[in-house]
N, C-alpha and C positions, 0 to 999 in steps of 0.2 A: 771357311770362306776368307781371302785375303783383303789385305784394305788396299781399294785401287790407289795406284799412284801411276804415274806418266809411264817409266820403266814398264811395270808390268804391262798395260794395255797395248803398247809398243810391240813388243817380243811375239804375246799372243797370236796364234796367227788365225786367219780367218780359214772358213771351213770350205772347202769345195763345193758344197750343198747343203742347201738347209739353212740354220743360226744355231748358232749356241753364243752362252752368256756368263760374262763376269761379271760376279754380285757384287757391292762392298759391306763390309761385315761392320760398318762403322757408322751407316747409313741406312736404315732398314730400308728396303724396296731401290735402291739407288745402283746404277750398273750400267755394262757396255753390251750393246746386241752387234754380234757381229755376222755377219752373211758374207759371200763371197765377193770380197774389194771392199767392204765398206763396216766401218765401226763407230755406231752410236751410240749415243748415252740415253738411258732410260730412266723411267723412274715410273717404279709401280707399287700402286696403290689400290686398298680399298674403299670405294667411293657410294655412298646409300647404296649399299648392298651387291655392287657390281666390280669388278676386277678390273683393272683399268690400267693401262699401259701408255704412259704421255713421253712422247719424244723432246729430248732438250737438245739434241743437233750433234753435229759429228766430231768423231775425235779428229784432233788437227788444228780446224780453225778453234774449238775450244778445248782449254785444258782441263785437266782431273779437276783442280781447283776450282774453275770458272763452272764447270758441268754440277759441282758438287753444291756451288752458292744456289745455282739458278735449282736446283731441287730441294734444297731449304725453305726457298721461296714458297714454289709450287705447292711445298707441302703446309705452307703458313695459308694459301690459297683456299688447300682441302679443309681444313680445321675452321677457316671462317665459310664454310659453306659452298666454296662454290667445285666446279666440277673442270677443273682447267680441258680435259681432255675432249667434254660434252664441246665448249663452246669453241674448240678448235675445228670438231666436225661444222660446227656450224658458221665459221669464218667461211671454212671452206666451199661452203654449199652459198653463203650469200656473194653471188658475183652479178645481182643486178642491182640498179638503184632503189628497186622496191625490199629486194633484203635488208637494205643499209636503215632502209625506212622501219622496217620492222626491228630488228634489232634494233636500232635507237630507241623507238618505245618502251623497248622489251627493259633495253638495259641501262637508259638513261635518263630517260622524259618521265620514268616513275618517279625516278627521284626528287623531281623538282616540284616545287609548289606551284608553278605555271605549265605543267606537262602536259595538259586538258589543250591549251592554246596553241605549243607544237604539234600537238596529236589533228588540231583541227583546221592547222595552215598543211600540215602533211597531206590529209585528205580533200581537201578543198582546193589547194596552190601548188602541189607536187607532183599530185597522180599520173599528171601527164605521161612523167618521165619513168613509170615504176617501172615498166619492160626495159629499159634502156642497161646496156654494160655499165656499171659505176665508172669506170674510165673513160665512157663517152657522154658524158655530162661537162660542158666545156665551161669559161667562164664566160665565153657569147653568150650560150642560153640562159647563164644565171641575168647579165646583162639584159637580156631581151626580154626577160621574166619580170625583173625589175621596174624598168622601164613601162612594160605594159602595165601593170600592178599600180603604178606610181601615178598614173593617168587622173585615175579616181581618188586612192588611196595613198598617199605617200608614206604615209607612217607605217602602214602595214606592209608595204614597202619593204621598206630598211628590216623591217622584222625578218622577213622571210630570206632577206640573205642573209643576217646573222647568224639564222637557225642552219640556212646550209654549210655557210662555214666552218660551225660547232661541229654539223654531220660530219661534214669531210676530212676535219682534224680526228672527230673519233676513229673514221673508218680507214684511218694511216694508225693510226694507234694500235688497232683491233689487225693490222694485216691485210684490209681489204682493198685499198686504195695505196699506190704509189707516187701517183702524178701530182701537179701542181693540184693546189685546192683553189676550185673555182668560183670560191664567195670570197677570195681575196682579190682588190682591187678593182673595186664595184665604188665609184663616185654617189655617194647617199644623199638623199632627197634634202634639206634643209628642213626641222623639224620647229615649228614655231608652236608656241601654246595654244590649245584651241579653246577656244569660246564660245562655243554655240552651243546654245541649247533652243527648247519649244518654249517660243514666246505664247502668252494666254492666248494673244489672237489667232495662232497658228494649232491651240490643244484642239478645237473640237474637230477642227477638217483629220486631223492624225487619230484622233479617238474612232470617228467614222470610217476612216480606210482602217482601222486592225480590225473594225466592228465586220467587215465587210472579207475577210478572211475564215477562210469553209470550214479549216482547220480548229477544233478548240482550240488544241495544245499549244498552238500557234498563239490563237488569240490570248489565252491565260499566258503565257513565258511573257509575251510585250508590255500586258499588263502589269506583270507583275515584276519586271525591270524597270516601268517607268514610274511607279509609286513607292516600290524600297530601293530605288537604286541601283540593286544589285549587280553585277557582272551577266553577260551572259553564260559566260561558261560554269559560274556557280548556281544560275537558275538551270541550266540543262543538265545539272551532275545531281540536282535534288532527289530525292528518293520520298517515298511516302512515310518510311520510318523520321526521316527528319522535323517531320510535318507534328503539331498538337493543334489542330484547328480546334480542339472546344478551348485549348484554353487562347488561343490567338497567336502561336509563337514559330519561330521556324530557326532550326538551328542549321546551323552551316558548319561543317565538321573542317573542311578545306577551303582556305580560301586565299585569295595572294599576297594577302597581309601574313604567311604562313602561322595562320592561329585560325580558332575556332570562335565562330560570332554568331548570335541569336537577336534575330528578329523578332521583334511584334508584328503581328500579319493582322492590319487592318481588316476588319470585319468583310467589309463589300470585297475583298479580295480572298479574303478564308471562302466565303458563297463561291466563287468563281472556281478556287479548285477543288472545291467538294466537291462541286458540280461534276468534275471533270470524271473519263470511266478512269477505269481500272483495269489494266490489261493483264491476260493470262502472263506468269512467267515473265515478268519484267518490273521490276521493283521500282523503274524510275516514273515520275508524275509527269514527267513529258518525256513518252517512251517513243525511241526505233524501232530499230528490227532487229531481230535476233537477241535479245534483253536485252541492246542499250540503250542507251538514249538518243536523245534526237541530235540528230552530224552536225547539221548545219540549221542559223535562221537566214542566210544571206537572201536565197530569192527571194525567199518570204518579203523578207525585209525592204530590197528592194518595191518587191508589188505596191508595200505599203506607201515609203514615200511617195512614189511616183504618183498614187490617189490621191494620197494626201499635198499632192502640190508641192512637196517640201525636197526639194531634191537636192540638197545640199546637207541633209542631215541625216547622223550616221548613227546604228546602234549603240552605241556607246555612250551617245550623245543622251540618251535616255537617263543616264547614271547623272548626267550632270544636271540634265533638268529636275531633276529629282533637290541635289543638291541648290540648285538656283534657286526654287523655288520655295525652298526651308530657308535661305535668308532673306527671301523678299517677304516670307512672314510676319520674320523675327527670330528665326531661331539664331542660336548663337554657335559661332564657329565649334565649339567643340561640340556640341549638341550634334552639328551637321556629321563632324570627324568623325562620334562615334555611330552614327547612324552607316556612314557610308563606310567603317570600318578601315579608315587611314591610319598607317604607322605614324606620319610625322604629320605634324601640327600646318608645317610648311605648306603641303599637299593642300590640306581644305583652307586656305587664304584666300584660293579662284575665286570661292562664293562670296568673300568680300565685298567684291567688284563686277561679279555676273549680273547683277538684277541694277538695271537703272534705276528702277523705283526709289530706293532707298538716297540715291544720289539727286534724284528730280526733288523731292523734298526738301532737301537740306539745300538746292539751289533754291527752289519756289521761295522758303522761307526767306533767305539769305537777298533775295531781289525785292521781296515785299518789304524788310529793313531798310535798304539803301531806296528805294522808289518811294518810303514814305519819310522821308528829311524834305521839307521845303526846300527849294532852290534858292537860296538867297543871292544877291550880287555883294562882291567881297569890297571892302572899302580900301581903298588905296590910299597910302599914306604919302601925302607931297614934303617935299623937302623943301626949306627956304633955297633963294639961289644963291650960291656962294659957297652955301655948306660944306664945310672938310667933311671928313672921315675917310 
């Protein structure tokens, strides 16, 4: 077999019918398919067990040299695992917005430590669009998505276009999208710190609306976000394996602090998921359908404020109240930190300042000081008249 160079492929002529092919003897599997008018560069391999034939583009616009780098490549591809020629078929076949969605999970959102979060604004904030051409996803709809989103939610908000964004640069990356991307230039909500959590006088009306919920699972996740704090998305990912209720602990394998963290599970809360059944074929302790876990708590969630009278306060909000109320104890900021599982120190400072209690005291005391000094009248000193100075 000769080693291709420009000359050669040049000369060769193509066949009237059929293909035939030039190997290169320098490049195992590296070569030109020619058919009649048209000569490509190939490159074949074998891939888990399967014979595979991946096209690198035509001769002309690329030369011997350029045809030759881009199948080094390829083949650096094969050797770390992946299947270039599988996931071309499958560029191919994704031409809606719901493929781009799938694929992103597939190929991206695994890798992240907050993946659980895009998997659960995809099916909750996207679906609309899955039927739709990837090319007919404008940046109006992202706007008018936004906008609606931003009504209630502002922060969640901004998330969800960020997340399209990311999509839409992948799916120009992957071959699937050409157009402008339509999560750029989207005006984002203003993002101010929040501070709310469940004041004492506000726990019991909110205890009575989860209590008031048909659902166990429902009921155990709320409780059990609003007493360790947890995320929701790390309470809906738990599994029964996670779980040692005799000895009171609960480990968390994933979480967005990207590290692993074990809780102590409060007694009256170990009861609560003990309680809970056990579903055929689904490993998770608040299980969906088809083994996974539960999609979403938003209606839920919803119902419950709205019982609860509280309609200004958001799932999330539970994580802080947890927090708030470990320093309106006493407990001490790192104490909080390492409970709620923050990277940086900076992070759990909020609970410094969340719980007025701690503030009402140190005024209370600070006014009983100053309110117990007799009032005296100050004596004034006269001057003779005349006086220099």
């Amino acid at each position: 077999m000769p080693i291709l160079t420009h000359k050669l492929v040049e000369k060769t002529p193509c066949p009237e019918t059929g293909q035939t092919f030039l190997r290169d003897d320098s490049l195992a599997g590296f070569g030109v398919r020619l058919t009649q008018g048209s000569k490509t560069f190939i490159l074949e391999r074998r891939i888990l067990g399967r014979n595979r034939r991946m096209t690198i583009g035509p001769f002309g616009p690329l030369t011997v040299e350029m045809a030759r780098k881009r199948a080094d490549e390829l083949i650096g591809d094969v050797a770390r695992g992946r299947d270039p020629a599988q996931e071309k078929i499958d560029i191919r076949r994704a031409s809606t917005f719901g493929d781009l969605c799938d694929l992103y999970l597939e190929r991206h959102a695994i890798r992240k430590k907050t993946g659980y979060e895009d998997k659960q604004i995809i099916e909750t904030r996207l679906s609309l669009w899955k039927n739709r051409k990837i090319n007919a996803v404008t940046r109006a709809d992202v706007a008018g998505l936004h906008a609606a989103i931003g009504k209630t939610a502002p922060f969640r908000a901004n998330r969800v276009v960020s997340l399209l964004r990311k999509m839409f640069n992948l799916a120009r990356a992957w071959g699937l999208h050409t157009g402008e991307n339509p999560g750029t230039g989207i005006e984002r909500f203003k993002e101010l710190p929040r501070e709310r959590f469940v004041q004492p006088s506000e726990m019991p009306a909110l205890l009575y609306a989860i209590e008031m919920e048909q659902n166990p699972f429902v009921r155990a996740a709320f409780m059990l976000m609003l007493v360790t704090g947890a995320r929701r998305g790390e309470v809906l990912a738990t599994k029964w394996k996670d779980l040692d209720l005799g000895a009171g602990l609960w480990y968390l394998p994933h979480t967005k602090a990207n590290r692993s963290h074990t809780l102590p599970l409060p007694p009256a809360i170990a009861r609560v998921i003990a309680d809970l059944p056990r579903m055929a074929q689904n490993v998770h302790v608040f299980p969906g359908v088809r083994g996974n876990p539960l999609a979403d708590l938003k209606r839920a969630w919803d119902r419950v404020r709205k019982n609860a009278n509280l309609p200004d306060v958001r799932m999330h909000d539970l994580r802080r109240t947890a927090g708030s109320w470990l320093a309106g104890s006493g407990a001490t900021l790192p104490l909080i930190g390492k409970v709620l599982n923050h990277s940086q120190a900076q992070t759990t400072m909020i609970y410094a300042r969340l719980n007025i209690e701690p503030v009402r005291v140190a005024l209370n005391g600070h006014a009983d000081r100053v309110l117990a000094i007799e009032p005296k009248k100050p004596e004034i000193e006269h001057k003779a008249e005349g006086a220099g100075g």
